[in-house]
N, C-alpha and C positions, 0 to 999 in steps of 0.2 A: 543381519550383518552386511551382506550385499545389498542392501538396499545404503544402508551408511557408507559403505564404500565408493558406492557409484550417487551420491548426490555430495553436490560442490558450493564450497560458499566461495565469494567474490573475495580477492586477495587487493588487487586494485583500485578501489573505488574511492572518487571523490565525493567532498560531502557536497560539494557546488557542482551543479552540470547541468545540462537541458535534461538526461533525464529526469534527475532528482526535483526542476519543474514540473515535468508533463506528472509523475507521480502528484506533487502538490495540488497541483490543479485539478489532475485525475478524480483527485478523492474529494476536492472541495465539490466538483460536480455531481458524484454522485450520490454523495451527504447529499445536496442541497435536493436532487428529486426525488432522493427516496424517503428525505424528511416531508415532502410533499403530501405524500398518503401515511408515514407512518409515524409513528411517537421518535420521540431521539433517540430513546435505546435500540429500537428496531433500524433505525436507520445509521447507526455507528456500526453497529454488530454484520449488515450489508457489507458497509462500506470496506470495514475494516477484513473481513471472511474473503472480499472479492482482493485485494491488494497481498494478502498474506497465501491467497491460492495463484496467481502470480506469480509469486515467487519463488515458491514450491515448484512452480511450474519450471522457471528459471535454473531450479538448483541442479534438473538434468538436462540443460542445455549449454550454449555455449555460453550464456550471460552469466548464470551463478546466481544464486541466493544472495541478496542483498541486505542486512539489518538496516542498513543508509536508505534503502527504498523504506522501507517501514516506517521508519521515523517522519520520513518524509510526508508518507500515508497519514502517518496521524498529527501532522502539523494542519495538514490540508482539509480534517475532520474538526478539527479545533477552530479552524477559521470559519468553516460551516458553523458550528455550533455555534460559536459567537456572534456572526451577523444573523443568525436565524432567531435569534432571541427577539 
């Protein structure tokens, strides 16, 4: 219960902004080198684990858990995925 009380989600958040890029980009880069050495699944499951810990990270800080980051995360997997074909 103390733990859900003191972790915050974002009330403000645009779905446009530098960070909602640096997210995209974030995750397109890290798809793209951890597809390097490992299958796609293994390299989504990375990417996507390192972007959702993050946030988590976020939800006791002053930025707040973001779903708009997430999204963003897997837009940015999705474009890996697709030029790596």
């Amino acid at each position: 219960m103390i733990y859900l009380l003191s972790f915050g989600f974002e009330t403000k958040d645009s779905w446009f902004s530098k960070d909602k890029f640096k997210h995209f980009f974030t995750s397109y880069i890290i798809y793209s080198f951890s597809r390097e050495n490992l299958n796609k699944e293994k390299a989504i499951s990375i990417t996507f684990s390192i972007g959702i810990s993050k946030e988590i990270f976020d939800g006791f800080r002053k930025e707040k858990f973001s779903y708009k980051d997430l999204v963003w995360d897997i837009l940015g997997i999705c474009l890996g995925v697709m030029i790596y074909k």
